[in-house]
Short mmCIF file of the C-alpha atoms (twelve columns), coordinates in Angstrom:
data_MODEL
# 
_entry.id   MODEL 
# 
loop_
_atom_site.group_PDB 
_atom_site.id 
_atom_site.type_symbol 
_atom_site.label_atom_id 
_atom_site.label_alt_id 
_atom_site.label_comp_id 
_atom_site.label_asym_id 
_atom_site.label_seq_id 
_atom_site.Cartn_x 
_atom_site.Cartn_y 
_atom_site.Cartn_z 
_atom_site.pdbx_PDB_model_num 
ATOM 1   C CA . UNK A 1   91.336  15.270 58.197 1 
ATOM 2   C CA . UNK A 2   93.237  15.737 61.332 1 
ATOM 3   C CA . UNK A 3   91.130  15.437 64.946 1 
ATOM 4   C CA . UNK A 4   90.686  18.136 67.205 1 
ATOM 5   C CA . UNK A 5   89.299  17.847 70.594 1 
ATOM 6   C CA . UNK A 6   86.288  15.541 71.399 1 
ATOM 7   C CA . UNK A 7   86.932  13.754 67.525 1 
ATOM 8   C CA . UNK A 8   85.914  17.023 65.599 1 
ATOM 9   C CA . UNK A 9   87.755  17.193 62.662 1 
ATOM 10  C CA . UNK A 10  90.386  20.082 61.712 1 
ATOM 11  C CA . UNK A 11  88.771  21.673 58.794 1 
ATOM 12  C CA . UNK A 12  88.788  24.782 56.586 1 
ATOM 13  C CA . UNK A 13  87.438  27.256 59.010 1 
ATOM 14  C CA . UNK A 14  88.615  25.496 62.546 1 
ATOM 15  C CA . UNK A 15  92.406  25.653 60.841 1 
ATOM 16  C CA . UNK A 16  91.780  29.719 60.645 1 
ATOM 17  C CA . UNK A 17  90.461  30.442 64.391 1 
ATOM 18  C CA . UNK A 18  93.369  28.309 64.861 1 
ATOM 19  C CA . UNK A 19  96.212  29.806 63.468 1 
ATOM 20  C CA . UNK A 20  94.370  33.839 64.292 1 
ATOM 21  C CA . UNK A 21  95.158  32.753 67.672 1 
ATOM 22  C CA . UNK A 22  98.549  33.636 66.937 1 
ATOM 23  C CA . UNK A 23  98.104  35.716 63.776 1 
ATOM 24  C CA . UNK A 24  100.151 33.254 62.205 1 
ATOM 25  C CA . UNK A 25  99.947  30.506 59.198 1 
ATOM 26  C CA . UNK A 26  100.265 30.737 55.676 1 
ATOM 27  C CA . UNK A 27  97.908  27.765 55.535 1 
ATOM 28  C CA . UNK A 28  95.589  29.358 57.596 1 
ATOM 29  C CA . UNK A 29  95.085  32.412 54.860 1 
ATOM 30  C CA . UNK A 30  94.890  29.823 52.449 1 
ATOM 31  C CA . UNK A 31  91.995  28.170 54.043 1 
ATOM 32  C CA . UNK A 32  90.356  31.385 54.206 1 
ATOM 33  C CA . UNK A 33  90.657  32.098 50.562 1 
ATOM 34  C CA . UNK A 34  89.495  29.299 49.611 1 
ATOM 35  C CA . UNK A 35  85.871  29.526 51.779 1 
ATOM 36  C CA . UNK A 36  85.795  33.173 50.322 1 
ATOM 37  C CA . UNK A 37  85.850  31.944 46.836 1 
ATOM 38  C CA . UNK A 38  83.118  29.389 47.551 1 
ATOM 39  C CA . UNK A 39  80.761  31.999 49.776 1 
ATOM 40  C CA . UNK A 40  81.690  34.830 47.751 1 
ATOM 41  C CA . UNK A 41  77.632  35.472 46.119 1 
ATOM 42  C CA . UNK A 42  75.563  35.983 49.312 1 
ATOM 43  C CA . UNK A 43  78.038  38.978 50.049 1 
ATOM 44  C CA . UNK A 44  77.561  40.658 46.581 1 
ATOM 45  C CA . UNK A 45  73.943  39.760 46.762 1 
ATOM 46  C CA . UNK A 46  73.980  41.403 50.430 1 
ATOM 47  C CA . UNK A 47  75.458  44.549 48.860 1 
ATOM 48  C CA . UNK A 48  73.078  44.792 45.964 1 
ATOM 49  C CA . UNK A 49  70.091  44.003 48.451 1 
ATOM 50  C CA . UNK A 50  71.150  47.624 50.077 1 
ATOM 51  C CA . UNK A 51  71.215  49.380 47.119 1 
ATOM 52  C CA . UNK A 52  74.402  49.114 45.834 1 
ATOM 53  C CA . UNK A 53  74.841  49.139 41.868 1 
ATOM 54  C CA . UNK A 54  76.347  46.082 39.989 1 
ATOM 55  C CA . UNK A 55  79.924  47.345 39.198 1 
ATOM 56  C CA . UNK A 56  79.493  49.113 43.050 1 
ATOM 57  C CA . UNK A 57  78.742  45.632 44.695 1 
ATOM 58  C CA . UNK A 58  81.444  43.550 42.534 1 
ATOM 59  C CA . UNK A 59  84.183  46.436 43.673 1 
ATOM 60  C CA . UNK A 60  82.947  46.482 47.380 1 
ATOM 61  C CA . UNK A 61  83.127  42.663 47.269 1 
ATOM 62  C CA . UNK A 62  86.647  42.329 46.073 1 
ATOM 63  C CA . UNK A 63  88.126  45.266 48.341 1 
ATOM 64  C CA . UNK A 64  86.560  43.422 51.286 1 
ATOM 65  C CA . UNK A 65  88.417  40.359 50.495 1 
ATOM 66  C CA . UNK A 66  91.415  42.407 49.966 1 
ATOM 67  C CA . UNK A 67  91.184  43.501 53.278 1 
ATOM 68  C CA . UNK A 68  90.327  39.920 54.633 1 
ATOM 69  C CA . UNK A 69  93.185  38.640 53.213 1 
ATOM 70  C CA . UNK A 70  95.714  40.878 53.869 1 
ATOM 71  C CA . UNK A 71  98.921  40.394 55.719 1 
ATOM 72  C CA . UNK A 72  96.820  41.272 58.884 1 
ATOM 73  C CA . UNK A 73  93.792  39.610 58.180 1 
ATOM 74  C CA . UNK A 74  93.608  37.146 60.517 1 
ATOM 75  C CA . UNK A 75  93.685  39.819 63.404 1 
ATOM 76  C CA . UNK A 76  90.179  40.384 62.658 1 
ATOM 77  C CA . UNK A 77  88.899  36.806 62.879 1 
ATOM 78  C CA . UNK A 78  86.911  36.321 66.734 1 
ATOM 79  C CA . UNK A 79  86.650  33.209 68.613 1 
ATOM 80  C CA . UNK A 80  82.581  34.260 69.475 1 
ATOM 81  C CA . UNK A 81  82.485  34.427 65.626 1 
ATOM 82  C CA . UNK A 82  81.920  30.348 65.520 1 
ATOM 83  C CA . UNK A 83  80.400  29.904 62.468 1 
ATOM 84  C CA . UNK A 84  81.899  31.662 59.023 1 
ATOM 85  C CA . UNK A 85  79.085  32.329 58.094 1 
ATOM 86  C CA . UNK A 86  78.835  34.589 61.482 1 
ATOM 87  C CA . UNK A 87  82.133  35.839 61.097 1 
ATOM 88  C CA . UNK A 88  82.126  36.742 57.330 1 
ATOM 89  C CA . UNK A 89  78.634  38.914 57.626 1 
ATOM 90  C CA . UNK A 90  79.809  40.834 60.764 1 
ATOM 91  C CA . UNK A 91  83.157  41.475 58.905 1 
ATOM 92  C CA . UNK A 92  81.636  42.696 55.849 1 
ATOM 93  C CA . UNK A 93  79.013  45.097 57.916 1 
ATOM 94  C CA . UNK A 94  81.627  46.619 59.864 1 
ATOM 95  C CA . UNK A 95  83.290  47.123 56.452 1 
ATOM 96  C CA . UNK A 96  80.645  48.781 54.897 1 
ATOM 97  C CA . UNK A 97  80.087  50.782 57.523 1 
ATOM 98  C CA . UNK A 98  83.510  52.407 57.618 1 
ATOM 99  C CA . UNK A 99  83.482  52.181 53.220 1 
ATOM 100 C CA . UNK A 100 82.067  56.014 53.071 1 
ATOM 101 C CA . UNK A 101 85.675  57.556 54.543 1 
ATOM 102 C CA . UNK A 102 87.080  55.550 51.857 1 
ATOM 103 C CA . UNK A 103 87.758  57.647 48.496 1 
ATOM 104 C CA . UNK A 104 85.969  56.046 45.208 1 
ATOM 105 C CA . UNK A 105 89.365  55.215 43.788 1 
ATOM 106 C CA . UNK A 106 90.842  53.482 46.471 1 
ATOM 107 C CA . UNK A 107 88.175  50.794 45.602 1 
ATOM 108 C CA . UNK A 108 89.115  50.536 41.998 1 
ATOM 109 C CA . UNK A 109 93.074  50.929 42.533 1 
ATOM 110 C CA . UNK A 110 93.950  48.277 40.128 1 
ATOM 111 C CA . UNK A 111 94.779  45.801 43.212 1 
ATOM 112 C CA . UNK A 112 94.665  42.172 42.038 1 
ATOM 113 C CA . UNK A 113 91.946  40.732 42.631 1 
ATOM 114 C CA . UNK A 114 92.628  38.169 45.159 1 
ATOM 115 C CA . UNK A 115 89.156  36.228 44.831 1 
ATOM 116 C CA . UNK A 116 87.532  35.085 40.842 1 
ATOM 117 C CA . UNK A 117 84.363  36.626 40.895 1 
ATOM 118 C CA . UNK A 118 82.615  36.583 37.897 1 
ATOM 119 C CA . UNK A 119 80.577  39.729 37.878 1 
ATOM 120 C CA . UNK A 120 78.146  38.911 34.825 1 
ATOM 121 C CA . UNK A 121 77.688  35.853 36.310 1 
ATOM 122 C CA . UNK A 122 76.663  37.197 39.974 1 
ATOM 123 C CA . UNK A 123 74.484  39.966 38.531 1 
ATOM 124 C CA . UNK A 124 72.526  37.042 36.334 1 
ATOM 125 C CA . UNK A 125 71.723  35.542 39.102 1 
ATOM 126 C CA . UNK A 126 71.114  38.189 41.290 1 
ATOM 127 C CA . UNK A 127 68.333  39.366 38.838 1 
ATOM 128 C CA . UNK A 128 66.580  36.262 39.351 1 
ATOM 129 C CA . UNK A 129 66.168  36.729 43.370 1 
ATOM 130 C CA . UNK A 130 62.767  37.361 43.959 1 
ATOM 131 C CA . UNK A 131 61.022  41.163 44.190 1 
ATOM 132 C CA . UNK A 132 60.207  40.350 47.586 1 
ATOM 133 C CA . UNK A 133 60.440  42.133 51.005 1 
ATOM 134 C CA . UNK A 134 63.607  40.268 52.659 1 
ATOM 135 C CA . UNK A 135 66.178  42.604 54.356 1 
ATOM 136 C CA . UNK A 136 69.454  42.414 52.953 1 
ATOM 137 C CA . UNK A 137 70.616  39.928 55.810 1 
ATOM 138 C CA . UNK A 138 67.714  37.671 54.941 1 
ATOM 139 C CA . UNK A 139 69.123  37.544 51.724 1 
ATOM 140 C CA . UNK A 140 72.802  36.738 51.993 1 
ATOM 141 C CA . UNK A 141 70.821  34.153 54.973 1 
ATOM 142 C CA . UNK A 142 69.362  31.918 52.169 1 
ATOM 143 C CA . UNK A 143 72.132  32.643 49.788 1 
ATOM 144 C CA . UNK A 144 74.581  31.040 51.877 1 
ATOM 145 C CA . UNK A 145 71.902  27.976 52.848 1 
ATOM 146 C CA . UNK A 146 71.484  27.614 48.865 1 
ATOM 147 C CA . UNK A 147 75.112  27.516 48.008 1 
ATOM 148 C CA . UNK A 148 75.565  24.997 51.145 1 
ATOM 149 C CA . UNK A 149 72.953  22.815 49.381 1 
ATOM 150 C CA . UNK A 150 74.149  23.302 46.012 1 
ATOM 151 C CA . UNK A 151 77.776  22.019 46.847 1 
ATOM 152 C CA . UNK A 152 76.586  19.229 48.505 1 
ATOM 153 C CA . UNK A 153 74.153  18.472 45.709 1 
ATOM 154 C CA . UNK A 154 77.518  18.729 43.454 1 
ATOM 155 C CA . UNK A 155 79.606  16.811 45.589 1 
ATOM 156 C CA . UNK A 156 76.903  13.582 45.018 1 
ATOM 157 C CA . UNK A 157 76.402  14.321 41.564 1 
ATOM 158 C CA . UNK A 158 79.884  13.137 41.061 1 
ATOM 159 C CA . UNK A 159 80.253  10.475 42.942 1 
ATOM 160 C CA . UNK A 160 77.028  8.598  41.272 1 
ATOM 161 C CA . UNK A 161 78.940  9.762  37.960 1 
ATOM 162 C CA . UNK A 162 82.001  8.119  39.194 1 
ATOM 163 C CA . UNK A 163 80.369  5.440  39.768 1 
ATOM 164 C CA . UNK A 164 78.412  5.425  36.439 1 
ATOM 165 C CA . UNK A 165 75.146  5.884  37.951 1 
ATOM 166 C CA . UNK A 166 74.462  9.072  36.610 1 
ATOM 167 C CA . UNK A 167 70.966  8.440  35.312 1 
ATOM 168 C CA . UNK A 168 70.216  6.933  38.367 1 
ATOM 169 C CA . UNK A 169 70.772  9.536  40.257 1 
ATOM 170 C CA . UNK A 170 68.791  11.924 37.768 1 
ATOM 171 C CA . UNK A 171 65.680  9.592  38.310 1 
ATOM 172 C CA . UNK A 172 65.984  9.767  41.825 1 
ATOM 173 C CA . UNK A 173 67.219  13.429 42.221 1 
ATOM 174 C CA . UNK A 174 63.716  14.945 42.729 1 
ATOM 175 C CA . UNK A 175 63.637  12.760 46.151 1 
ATOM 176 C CA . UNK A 176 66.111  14.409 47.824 1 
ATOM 177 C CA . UNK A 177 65.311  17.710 50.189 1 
ATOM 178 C CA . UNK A 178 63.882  20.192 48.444 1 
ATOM 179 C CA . UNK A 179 63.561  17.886 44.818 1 
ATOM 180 C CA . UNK A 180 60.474  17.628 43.110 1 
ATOM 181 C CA . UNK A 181 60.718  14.654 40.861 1 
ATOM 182 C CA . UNK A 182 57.497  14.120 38.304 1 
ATOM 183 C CA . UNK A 183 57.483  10.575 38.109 1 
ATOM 184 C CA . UNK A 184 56.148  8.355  40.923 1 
ATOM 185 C CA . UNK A 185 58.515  5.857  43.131 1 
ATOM 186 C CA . UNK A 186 56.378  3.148  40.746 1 
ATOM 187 C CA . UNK A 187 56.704  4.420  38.013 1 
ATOM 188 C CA . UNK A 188 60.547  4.707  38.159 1 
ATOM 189 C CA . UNK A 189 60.139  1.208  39.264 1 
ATOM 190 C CA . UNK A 190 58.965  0.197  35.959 1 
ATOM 191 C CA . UNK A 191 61.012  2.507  33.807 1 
ATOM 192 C CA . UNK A 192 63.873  0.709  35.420 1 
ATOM 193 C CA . UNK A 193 62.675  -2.874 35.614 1 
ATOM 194 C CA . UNK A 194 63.473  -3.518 39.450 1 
ATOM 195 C CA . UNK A 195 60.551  -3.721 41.970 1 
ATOM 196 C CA . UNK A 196 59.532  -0.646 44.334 1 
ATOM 197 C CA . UNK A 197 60.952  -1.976 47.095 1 
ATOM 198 C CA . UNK A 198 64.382  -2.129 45.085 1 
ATOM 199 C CA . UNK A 199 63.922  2.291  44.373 1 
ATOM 200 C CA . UNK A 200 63.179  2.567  48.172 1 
ATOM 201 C CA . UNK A 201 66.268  1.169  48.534 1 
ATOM 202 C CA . UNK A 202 68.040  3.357  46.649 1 
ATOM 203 C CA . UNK A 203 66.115  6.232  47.778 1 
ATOM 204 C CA . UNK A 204 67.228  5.750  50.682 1 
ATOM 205 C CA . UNK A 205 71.120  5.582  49.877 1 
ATOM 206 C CA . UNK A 206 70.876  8.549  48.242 1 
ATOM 207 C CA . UNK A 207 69.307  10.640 50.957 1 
ATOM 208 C CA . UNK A 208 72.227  8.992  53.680 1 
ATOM 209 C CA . UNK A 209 74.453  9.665  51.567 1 
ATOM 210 C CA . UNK A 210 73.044  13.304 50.752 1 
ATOM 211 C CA . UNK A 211 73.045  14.225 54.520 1 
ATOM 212 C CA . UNK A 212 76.669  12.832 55.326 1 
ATOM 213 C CA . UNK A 213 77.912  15.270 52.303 1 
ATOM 214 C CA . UNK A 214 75.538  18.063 54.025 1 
ATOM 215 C CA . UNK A 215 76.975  17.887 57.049 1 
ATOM 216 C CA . UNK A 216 80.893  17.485 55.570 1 
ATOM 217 C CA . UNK A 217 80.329  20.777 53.775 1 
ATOM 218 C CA . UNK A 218 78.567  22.205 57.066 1 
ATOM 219 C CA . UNK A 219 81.544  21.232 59.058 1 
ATOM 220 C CA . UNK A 220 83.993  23.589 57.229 1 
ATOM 221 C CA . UNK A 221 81.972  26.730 58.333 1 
ATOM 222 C CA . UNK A 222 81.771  25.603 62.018 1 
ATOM 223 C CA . UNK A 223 83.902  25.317 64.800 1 
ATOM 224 C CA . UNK A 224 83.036  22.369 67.237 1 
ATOM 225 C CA . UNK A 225 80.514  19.448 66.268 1 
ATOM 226 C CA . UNK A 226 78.201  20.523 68.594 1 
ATOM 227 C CA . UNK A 227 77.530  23.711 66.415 1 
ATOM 228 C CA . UNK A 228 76.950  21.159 63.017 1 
ATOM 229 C CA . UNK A 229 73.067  20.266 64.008 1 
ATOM 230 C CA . UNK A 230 72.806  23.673 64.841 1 
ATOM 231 C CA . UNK A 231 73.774  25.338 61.652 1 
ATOM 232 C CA . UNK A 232 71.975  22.278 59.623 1 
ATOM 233 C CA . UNK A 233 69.039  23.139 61.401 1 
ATOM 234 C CA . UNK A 234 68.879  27.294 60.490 1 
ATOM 235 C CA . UNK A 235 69.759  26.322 56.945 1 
ATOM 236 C CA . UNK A 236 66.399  23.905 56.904 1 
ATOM 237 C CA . UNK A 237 64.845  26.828 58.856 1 
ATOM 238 C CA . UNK A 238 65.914  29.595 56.074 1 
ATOM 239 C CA . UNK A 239 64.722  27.613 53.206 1 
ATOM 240 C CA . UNK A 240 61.533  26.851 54.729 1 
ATOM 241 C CA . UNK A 241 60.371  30.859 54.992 1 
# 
């Protein structure tokens, strides 16, 4: 990826503050899309967390991207809005708010939806957030830190299948942040013929390589590098609550 600055690298999200400065860049809008299609849940699961009913939520959620990603979309991006993440939960609030002057079928015009979301899917797994107390922005909060963490968990899966070390990487998945393998380091060890030492090892790759793809998926939601340790260290802070 290009450099910007200090070595920072151009990504998704720096591309769009970018080009909003002059409301211009078909590339730009593409950009956008595409970090809307990944970040899409923790909005619906914001609007169900306030009440809002499945079919509600899904329609909310695609008229908001509508909006986004509209010929004047990029007017509403903010340089203070540094992280996406930032941007994209003010911008949907402010939406929400002004939603009620809206009538019912404006939201289900029969405009094209401009973002896949798969509502059966999103309600399945909005029925198994837990019954707990968390306000509707503590929600979308770890949302967004569990998609992070599930794209970068992805993005390694495939390159240990790539490489044909698929099974490896199953016996050594539960090491990882947030794993929790069953068998022990010597036990693996044994399973696998190689000495302890020889799973440290590996252990070890795996978790490098684990927090270089964290922070490369971090990095498209962000502005400057300075901001990357920052947002890496909410996320650990949201999943630890």
């Amino acid at each position: 990826m290009p450099k910007t600055g200090a070595g920072f690298c151009t990504t998704h999200w720096t591309l769009v503050l970018t080009a909003a400065r002059a409301d211009d860049g078909t590339a730009a809008r593409d950009a956008l899309a595409h970090l809307c299609s990944i970040y899409w849940y923790p909005l619906y699961a914001f609007c169900r967390r306030q009440g809002r009913q499945p079919h509600d939520a899904e329609d909310l959620t695609q008229e908001f991207f509508a909006r986004l990603l509209g010929r004047k979309g990029l007017a509403s991006v903010r340089p203070e809005h540094g992280r996406f993440r930032s941007f994209l939960l003010a911008s949907l609030k402010n939406f929400l708010a002004n939603e009620r002057e809206r009538a019912h079928a404006q939201r289900r015009g029969g405009r094209r939806p401009l973002i896949s979301l798969d509502g059966a899917d999103a309600e399945t797994r909005y029925a198994l957030e837990p019954a707990d107390g968390l306000t509707p922005e503590m929600v979308f909060e770890r949302r967004w830190a569990f998609a992070v963490l599930e794209r970068t968990m992805s993005a390694l899966r495939r390159e240990y299948a790539g490489e044909e070390k698929s099974e490896l990487f199953d016996q050594l998945e539960g090491f990882l942040p947030g794993g929790h393998g069953t068998a022990s380091r010597a036990e693996l060890a044994a399973k696998r013929g190689v000495s302890v030492g020889a799973i440290d090892v590996a252990i070890h790759r795996l978790r490098h390589r684990f927090g270089a793809l964290l922070r490369e998926q971090v990095s498209e939601t962000v502005s400057s590098e300075a901001e990357v340790k920052e947002e890496i260290r909410h996320l650990i802070s949201i999943l630890g609550h």
